[in-house]
PyMOL CGO cylinders between C-alpha atoms (Angstrom):
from pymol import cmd
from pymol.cgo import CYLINDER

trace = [
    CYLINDER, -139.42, -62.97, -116.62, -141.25, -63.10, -120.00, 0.3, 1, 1, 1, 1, 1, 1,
    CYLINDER, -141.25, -63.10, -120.00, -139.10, -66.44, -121.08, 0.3, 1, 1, 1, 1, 1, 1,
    CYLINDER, -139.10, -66.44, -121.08, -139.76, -67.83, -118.08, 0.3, 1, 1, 1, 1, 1, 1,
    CYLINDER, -139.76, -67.83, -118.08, -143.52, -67.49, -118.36, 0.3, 1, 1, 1, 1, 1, 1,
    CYLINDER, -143.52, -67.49, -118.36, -143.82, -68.84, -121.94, 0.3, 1, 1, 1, 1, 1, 1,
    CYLINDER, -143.82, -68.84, -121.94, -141.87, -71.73, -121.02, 0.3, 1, 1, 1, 1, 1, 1,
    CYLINDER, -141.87, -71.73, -121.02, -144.40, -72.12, -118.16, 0.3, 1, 1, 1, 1, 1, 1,
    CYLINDER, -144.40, -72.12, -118.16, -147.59, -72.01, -120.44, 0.3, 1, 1, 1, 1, 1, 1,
    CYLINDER, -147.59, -72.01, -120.44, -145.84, -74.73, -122.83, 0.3, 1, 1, 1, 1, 1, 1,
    CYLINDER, -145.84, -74.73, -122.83, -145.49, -77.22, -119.52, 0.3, 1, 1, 1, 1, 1, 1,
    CYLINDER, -145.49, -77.22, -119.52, -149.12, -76.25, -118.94, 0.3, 1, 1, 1, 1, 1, 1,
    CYLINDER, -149.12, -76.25, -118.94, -150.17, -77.07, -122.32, 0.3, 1, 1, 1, 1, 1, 1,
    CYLINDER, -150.17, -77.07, -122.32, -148.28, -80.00, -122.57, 0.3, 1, 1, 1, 1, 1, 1,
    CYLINDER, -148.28, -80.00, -122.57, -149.70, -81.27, -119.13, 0.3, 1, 1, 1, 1, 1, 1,
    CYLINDER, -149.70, -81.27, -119.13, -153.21, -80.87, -120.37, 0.3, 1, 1, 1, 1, 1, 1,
    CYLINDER, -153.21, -80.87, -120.37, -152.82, -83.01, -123.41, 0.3, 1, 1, 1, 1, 1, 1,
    CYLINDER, -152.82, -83.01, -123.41, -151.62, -85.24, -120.98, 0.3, 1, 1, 1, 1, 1, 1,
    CYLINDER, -151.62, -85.24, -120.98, -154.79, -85.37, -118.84, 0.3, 1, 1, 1, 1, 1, 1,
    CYLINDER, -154.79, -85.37, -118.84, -152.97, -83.41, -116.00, 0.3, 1, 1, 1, 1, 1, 1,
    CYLINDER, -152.97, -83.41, -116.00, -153.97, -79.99, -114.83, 0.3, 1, 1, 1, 1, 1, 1,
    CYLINDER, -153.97, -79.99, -114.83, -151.17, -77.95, -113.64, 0.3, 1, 1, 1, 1, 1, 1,
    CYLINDER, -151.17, -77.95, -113.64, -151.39, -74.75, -111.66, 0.3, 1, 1, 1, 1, 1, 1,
    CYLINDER, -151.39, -74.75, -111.66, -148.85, -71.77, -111.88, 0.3, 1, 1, 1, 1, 1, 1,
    CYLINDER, -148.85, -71.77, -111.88, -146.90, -71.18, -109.26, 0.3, 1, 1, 1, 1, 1, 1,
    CYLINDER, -146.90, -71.18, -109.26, -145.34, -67.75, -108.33, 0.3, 1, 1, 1, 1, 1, 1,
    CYLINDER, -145.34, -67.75, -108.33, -141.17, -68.67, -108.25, 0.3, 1, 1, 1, 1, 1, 1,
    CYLINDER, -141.17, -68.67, -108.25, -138.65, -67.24, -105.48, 0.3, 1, 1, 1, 1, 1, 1,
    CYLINDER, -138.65, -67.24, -105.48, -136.74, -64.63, -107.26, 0.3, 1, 1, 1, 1, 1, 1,
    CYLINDER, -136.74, -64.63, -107.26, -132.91, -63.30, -106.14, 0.3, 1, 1, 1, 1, 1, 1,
    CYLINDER, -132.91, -63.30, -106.14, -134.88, -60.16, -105.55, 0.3, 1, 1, 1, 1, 1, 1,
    CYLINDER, -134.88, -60.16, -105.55, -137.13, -62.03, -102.52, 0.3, 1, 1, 1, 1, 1, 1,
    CYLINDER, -137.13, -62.03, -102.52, -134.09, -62.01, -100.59, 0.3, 1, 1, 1, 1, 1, 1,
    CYLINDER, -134.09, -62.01, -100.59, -134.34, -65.85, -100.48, 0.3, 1, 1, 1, 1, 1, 1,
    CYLINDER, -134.34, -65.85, -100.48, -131.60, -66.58, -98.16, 0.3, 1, 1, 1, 1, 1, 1,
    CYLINDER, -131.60, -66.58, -98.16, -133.13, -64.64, -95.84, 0.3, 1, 1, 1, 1, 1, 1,
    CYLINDER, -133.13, -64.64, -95.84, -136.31, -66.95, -96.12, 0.3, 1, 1, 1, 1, 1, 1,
    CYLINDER, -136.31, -66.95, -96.12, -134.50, -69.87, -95.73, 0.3, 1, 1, 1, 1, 1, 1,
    CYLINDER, -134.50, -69.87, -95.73, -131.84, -68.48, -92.83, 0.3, 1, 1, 1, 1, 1, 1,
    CYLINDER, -131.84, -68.48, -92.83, -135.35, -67.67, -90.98, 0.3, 1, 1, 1, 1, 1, 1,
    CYLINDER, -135.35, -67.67, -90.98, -136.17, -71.60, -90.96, 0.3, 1, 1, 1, 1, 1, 1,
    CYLINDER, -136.17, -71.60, -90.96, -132.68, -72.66, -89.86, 0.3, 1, 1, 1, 1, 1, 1,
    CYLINDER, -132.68, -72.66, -89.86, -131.29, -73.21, -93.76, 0.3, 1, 1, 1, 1, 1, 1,
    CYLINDER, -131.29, -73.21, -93.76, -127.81, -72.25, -94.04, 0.3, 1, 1, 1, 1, 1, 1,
    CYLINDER, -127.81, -72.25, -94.04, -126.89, -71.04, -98.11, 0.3, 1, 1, 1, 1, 1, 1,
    CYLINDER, -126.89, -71.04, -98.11, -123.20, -72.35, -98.02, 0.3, 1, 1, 1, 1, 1, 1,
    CYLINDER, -123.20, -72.35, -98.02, -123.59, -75.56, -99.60, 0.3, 1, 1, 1, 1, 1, 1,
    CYLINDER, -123.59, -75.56, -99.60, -125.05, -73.46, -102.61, 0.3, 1, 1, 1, 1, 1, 1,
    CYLINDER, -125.05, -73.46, -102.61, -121.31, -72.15, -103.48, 0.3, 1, 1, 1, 1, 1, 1,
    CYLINDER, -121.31, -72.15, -103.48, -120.33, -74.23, -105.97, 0.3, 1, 1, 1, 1, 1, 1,
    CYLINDER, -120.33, -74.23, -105.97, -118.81, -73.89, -109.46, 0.3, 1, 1, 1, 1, 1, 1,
    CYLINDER, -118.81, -73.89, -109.46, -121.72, -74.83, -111.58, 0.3, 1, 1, 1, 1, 1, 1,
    CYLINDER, -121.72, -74.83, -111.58, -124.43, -72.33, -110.74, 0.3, 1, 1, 1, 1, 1, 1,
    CYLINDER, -124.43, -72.33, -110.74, -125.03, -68.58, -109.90, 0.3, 1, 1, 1, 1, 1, 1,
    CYLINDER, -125.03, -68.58, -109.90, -125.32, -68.65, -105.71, 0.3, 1, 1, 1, 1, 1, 1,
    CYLINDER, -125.32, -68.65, -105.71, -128.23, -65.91, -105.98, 0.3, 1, 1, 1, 1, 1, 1,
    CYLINDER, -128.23, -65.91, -105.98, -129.52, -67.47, -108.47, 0.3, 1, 1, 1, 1, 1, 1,
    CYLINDER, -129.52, -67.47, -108.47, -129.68, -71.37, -107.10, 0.3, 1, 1, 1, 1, 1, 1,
    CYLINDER, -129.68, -71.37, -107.10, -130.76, -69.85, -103.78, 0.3, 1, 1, 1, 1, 1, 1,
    CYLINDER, -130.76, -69.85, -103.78, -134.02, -68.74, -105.13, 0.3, 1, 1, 1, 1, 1, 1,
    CYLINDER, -134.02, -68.74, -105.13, -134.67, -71.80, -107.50, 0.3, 1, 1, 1, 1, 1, 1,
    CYLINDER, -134.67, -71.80, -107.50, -134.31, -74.24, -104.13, 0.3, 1, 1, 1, 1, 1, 1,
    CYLINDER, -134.31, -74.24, -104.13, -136.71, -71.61, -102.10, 0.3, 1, 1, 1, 1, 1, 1,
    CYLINDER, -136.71, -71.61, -102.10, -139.40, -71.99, -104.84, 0.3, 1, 1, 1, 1, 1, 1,
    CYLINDER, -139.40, -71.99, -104.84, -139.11, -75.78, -104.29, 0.3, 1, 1, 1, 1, 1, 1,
    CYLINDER, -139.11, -75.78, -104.29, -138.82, -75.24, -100.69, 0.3, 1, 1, 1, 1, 1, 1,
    CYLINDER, -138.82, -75.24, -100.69, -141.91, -73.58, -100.56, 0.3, 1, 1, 1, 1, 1, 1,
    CYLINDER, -141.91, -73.58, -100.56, -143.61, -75.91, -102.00, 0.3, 1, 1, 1, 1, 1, 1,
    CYLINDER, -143.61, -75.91, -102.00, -142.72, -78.48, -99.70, 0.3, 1, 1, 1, 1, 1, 1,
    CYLINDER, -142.72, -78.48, -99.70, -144.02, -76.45, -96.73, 0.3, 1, 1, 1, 1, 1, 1,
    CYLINDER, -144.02, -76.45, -96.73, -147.48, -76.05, -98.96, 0.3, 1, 1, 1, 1, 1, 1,
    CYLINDER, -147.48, -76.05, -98.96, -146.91, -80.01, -99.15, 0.3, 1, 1, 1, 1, 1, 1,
    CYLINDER, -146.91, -80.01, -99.15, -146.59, -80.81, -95.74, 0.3, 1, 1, 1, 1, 1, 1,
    CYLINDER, -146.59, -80.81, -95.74, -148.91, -78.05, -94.63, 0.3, 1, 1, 1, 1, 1, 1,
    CYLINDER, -148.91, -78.05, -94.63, -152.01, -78.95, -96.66, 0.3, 1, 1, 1, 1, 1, 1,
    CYLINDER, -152.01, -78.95, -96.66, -151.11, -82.40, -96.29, 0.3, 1, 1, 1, 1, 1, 1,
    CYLINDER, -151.11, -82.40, -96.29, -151.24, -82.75, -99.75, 0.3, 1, 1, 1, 1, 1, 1,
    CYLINDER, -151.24, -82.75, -99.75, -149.46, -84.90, -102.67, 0.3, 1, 1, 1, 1, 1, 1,
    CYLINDER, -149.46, -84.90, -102.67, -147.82, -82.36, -105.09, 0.3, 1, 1, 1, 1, 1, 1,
    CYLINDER, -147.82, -82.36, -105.09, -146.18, -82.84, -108.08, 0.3, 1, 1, 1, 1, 1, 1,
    CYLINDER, -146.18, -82.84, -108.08, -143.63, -80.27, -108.22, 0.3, 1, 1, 1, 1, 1, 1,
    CYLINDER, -143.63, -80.27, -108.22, -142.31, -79.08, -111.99, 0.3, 1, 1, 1, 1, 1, 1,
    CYLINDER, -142.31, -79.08, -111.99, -140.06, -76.25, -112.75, 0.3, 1, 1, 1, 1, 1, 1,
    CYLINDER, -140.06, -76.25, -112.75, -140.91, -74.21, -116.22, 0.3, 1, 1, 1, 1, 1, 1,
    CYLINDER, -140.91, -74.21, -116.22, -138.95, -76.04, -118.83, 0.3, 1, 1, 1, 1, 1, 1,
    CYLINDER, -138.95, -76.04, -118.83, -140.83, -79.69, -117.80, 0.3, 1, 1, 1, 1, 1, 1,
    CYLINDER, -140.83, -79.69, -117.80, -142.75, -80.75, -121.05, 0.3, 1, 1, 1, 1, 1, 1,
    CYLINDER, -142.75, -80.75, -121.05, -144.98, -83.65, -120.60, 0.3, 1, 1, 1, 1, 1, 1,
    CYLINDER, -144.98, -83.65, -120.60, -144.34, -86.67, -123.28, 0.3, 1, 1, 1, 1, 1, 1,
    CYLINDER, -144.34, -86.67, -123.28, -147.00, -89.15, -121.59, 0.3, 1, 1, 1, 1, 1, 1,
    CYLINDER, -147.00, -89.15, -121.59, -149.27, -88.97, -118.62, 0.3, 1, 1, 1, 1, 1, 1,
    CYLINDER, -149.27, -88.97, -118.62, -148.59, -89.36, -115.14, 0.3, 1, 1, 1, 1, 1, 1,
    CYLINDER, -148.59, -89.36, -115.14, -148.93, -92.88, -113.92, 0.3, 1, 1, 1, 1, 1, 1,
    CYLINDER, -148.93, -92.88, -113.92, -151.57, -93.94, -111.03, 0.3, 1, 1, 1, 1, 1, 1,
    CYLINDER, -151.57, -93.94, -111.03, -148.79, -96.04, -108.74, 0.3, 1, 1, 1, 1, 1, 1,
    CYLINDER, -148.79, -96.04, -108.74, -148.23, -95.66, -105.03, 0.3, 1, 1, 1, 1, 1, 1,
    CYLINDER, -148.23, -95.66, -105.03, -145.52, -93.89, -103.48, 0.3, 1, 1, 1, 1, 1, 1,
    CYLINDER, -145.52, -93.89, -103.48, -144.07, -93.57, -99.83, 0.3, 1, 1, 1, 1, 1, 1,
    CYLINDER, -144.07, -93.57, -99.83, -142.49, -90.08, -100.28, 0.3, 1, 1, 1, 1, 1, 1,
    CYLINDER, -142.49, -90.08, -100.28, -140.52, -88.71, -103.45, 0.3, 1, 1, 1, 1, 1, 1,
    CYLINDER, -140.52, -88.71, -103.45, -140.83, -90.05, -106.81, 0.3, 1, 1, 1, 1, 1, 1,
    CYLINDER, -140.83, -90.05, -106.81, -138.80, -88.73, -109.54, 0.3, 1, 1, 1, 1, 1, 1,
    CYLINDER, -138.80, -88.73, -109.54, -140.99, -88.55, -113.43, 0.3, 1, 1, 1, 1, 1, 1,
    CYLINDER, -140.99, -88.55, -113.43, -138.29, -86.37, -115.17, 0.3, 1, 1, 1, 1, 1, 1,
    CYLINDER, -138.29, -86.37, -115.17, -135.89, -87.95, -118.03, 0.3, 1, 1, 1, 1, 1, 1,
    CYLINDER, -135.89, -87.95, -118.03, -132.45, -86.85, -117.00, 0.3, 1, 1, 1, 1, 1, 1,
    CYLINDER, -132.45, -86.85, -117.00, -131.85, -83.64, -118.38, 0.3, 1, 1, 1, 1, 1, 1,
    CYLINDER, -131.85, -83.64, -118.38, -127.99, -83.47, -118.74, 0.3, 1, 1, 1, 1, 1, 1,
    CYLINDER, -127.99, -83.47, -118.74, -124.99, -85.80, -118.37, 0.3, 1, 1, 1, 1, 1, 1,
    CYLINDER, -124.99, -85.80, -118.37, -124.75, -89.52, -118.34, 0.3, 1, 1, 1, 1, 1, 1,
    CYLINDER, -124.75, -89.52, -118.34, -127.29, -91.77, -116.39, 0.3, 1, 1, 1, 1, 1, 1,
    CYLINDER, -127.29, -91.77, -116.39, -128.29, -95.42, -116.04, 0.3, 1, 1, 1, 1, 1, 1,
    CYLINDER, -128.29, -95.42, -116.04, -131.81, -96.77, -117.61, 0.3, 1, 1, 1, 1, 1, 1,
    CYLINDER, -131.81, -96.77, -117.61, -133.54, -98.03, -114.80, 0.3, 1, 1, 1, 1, 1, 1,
    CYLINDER, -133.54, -98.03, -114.80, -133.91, -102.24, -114.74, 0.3, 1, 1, 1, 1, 1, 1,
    CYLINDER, -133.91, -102.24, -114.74, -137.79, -102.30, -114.72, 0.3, 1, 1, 1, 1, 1, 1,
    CYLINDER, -137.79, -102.30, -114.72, -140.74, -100.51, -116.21, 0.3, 1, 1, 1, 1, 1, 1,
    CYLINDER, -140.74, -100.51, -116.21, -142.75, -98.48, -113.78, 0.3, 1, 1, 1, 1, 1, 1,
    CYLINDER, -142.75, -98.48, -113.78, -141.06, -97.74, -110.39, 0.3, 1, 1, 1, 1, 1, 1,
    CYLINDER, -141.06, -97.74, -110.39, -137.80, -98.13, -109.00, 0.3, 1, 1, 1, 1, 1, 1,
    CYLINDER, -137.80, -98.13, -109.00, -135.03, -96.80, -106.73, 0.3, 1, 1, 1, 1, 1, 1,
    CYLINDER, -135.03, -96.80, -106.73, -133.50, -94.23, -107.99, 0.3, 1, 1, 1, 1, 1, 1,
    CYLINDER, -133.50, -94.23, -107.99, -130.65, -95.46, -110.20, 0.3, 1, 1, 1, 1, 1, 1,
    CYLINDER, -130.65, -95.46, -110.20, -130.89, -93.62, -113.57, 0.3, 1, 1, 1, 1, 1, 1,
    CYLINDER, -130.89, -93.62, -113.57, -128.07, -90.95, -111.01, 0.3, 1, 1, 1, 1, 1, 1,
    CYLINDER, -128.07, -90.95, -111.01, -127.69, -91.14, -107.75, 0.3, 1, 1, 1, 1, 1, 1,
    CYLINDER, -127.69, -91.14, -107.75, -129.42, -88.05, -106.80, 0.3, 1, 1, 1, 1, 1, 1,
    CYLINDER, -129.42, -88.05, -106.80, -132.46, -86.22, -109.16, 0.3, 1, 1, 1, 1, 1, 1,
    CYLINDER, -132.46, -86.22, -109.16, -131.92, -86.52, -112.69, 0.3, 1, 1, 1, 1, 1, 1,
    CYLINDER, -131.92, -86.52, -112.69, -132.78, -82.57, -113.04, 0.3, 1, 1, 1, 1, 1, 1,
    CYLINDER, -132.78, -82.57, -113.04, -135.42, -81.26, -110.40, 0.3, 1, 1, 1, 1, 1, 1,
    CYLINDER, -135.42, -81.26, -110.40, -138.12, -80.81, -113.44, 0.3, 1, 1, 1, 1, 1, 1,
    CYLINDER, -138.12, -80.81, -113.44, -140.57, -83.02, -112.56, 0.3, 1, 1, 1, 1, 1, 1,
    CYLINDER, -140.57, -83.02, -112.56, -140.84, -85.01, -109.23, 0.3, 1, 1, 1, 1, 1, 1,
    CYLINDER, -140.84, -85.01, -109.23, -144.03, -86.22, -106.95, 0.3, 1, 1, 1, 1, 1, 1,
    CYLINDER, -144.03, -86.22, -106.95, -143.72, -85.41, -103.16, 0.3, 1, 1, 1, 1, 1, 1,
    CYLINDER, -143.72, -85.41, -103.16, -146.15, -86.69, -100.28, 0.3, 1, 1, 1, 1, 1, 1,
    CYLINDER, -146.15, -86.69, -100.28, -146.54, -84.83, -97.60, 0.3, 1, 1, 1, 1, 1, 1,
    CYLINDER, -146.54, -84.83, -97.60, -144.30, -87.72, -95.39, 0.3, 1, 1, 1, 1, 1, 1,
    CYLINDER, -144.30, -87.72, -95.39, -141.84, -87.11, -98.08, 0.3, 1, 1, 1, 1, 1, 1,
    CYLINDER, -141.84, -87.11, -98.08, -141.97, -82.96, -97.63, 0.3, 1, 1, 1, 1, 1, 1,
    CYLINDER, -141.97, -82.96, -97.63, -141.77, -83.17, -94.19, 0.3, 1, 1, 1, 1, 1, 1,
    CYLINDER, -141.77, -83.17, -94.19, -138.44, -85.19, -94.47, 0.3, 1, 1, 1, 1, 1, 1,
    CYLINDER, -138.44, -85.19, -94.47, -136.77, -82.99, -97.25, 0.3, 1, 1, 1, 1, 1, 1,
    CYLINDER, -136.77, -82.99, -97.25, -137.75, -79.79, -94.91, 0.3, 1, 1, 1, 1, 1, 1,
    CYLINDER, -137.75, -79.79, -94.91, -136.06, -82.10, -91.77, 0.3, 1, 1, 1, 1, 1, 1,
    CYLINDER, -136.06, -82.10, -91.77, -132.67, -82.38, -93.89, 0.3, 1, 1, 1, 1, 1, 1,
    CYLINDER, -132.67, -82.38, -93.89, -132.55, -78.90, -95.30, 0.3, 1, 1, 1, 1, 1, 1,
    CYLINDER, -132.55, -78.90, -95.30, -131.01, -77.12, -92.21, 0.3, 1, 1, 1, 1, 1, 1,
    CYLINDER, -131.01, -77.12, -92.21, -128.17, -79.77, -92.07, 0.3, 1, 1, 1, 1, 1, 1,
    CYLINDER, -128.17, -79.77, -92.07, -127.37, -80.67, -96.15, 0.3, 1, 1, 1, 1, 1, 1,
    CYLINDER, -127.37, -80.67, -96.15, -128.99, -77.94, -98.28, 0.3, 1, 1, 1, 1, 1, 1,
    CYLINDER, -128.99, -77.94, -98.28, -128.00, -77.53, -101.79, 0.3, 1, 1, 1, 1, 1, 1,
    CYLINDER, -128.00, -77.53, -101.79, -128.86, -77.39, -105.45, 0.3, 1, 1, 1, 1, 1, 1,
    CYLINDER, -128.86, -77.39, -105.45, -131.85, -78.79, -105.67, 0.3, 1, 1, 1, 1, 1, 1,
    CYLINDER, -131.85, -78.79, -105.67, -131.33, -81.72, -107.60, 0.3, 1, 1, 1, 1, 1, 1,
    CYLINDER, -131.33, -81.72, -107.60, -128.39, -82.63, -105.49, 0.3, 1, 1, 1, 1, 1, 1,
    CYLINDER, -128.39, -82.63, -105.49, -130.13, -82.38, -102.58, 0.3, 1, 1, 1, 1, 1, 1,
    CYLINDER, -130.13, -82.38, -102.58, -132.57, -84.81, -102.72, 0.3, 1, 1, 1, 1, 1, 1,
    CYLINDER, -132.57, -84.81, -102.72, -130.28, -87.76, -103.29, 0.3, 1, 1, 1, 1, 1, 1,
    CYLINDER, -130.28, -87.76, -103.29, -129.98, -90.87, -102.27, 0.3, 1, 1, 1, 1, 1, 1,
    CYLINDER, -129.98, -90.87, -102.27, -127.44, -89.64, -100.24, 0.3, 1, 1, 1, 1, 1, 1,
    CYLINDER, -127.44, -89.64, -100.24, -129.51, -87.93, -98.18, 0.3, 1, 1, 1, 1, 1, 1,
    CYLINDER, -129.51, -87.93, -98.18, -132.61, -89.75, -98.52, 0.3, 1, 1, 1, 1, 1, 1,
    CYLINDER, -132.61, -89.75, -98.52, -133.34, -93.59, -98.72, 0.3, 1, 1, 1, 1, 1, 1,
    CYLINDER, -133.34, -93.59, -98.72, -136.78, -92.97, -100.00, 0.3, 1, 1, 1, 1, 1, 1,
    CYLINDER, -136.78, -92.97, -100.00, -136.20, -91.39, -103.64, 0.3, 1, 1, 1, 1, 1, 1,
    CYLINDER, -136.20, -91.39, -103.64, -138.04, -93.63, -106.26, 0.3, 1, 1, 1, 1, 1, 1,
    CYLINDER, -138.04, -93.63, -106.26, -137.93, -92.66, -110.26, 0.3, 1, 1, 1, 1, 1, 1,
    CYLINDER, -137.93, -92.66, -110.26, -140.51, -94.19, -112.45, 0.3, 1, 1, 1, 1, 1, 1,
    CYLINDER, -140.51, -94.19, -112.45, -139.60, -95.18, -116.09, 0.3, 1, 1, 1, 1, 1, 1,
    CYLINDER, -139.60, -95.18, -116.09, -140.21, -94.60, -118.70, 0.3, 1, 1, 1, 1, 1, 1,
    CYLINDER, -140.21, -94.60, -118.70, -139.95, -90.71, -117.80, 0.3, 1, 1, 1, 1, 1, 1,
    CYLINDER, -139.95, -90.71, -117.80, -143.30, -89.17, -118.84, 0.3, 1, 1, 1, 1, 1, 1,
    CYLINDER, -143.30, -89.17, -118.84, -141.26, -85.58, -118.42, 0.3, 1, 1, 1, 1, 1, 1,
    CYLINDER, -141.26, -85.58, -118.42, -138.95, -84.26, -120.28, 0.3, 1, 1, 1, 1, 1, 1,
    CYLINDER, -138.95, -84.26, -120.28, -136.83, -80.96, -119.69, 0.3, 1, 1, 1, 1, 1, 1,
    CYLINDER, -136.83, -80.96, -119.69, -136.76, -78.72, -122.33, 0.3, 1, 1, 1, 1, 1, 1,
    CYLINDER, -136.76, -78.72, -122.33, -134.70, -76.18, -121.39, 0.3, 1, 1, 1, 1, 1, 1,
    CYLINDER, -134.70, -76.18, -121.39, -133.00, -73.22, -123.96, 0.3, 1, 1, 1, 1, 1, 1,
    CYLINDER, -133.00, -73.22, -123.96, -132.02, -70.94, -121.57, 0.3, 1, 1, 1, 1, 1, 1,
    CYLINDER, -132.02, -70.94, -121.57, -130.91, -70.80, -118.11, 0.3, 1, 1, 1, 1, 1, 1,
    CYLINDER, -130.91, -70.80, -118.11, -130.81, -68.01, -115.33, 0.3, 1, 1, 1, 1, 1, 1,
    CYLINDER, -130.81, -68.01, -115.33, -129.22, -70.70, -112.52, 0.3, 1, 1, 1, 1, 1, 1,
    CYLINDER, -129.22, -70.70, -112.52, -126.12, -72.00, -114.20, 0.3, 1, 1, 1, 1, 1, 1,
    CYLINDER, -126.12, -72.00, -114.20, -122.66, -70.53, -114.18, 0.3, 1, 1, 1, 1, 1, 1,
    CYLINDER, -122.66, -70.53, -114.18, -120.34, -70.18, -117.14, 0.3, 1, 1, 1, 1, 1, 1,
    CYLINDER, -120.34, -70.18, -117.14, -118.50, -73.42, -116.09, 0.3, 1, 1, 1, 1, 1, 1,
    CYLINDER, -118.50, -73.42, -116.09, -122.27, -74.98, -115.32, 0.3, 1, 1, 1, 1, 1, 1,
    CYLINDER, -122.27, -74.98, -115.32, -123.33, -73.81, -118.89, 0.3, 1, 1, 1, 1, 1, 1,
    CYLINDER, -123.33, -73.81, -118.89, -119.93, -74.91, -120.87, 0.3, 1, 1, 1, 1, 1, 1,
    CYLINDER, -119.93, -74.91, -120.87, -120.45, -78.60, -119.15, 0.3, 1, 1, 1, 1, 1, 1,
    CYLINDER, -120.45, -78.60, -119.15, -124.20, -79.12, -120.17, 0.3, 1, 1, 1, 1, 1, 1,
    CYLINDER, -124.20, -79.12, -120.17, -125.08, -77.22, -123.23, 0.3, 1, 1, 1, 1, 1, 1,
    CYLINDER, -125.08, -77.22, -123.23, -123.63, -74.57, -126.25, 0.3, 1, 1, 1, 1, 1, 1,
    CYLINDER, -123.63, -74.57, -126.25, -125.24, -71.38, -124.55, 0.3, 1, 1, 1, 1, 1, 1,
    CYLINDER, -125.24, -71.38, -124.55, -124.19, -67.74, -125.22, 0.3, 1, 1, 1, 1, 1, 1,
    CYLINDER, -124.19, -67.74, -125.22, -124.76, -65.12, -122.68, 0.3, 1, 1, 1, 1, 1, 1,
    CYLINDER, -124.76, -65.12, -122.68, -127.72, -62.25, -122.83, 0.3, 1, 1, 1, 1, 1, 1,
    CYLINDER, -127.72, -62.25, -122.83, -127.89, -60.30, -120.20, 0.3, 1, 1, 1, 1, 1, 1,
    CYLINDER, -127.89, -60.30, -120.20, -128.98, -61.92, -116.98, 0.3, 1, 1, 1, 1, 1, 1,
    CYLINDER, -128.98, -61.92, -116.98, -129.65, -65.45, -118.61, 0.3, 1, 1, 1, 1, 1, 1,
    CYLINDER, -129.65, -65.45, -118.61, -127.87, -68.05, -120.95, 0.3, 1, 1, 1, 1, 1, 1,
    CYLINDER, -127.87, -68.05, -120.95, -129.60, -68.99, -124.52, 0.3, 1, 1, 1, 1, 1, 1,
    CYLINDER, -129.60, -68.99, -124.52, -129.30, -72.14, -126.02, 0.3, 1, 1, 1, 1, 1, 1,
    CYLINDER, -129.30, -72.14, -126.02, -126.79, -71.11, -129.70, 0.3, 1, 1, 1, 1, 1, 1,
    CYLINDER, -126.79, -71.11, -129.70, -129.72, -71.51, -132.51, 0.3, 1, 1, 1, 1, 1, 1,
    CYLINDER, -129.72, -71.51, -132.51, -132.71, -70.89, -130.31, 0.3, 1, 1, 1, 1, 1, 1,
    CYLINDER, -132.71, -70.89, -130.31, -134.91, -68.32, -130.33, 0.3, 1, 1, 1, 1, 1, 1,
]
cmd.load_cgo(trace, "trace")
């Protein structure tokens, strides 16, 4: 959708300040039947009921990341994965990685600064801090596609350290999520993180335009 485009070409824009060239990347919809997709690779949808987001909705937001694992592990390829409202504050940094490292600043509720500069076990939550902006190997892929048909879920709760041993964050967060609208979030989801109103099929930030 138009919104989500713009917001796209701002991350893009942002990136290249930032030295980093970031290609577009056509999302999973609700209208790509994406539980269908997954249900055809052994991913059951249930653990995607839950209060906080739209089921549709988070369906095809974890598909788009899903897919990107597969292009991951396929190509055997490092990706770095960002959804549309990432906006880059600093550039990526050159360090080593065995499989998932996290780059986004937590993007709603309370987390814990991480004890060292540069990378560490994920401890700012205990699972992603918002799915904006995270780096994936293709060992790393090949495990979160592994876990999906027996624990999938939103995507930020998925890949937790509950799930995974192997989530690293790197601080200070060179991402940030700037997000004024949401399509994924439920009326509880939207009432717990932000002041939204509702328009149509997505939720606006109060004061944003």
């Amino acid at each position: 959708m138009p919104q989500s485009v713009q917001a796209a070409e701002r991350c893009i824009k942002s990136a290249a300040r930032n030295d980093v060239e970031v290609e577009m990347f056509a999302a999973t919809t609700p209208a790509d039947n994406p539980a269908k997709y997954l249900e055809e690779r052994g991913v059951p949808t249930e653990g995607f009921r839950e209060v906080y987001s739209r089921f549709d909705n988070c369906v095809a937001a974890f598909t788009s990341h899903y897919r990107l694992w597969e292009k991951a592990y396929n190509e055997k390829e490092t990706l770095l994965v960002l959804e549309h409202d990432a906006y880059f504050v600093d550039q990526i940094p050159n360090v080593p990685f065995a499989d998932i490292l996290s780059l986004g600043h937590p993007s709603y509720g309370s987390w814990k600064t991480p004890p060292n500069l540069g990378k560490n076990a994920l401890v700012s939550k205990q699972y992603l801090p918002g799915a904006h902006a995270y780096a994936v190997t293709p060992q790393g892929a090949k495990k979160l596609l592994e876990a999906a048909p027996h624990c999938a879920g939103p995507t930020d709760i998925f890949i937790s350290n509950k799930n995974f041993n192997c989530v690293e964050e790197y601080y200070p967060w060179p991402v940030e999520a700037k997000d004024s609208f949401s399509t994924i979030q439920s009326d509880r989801g939207i009432s717990a993180k932000h002041q939204y109103q509702k328009l149509g099929d997505r939720y606006e930030l109060l004061g944003v335009k």
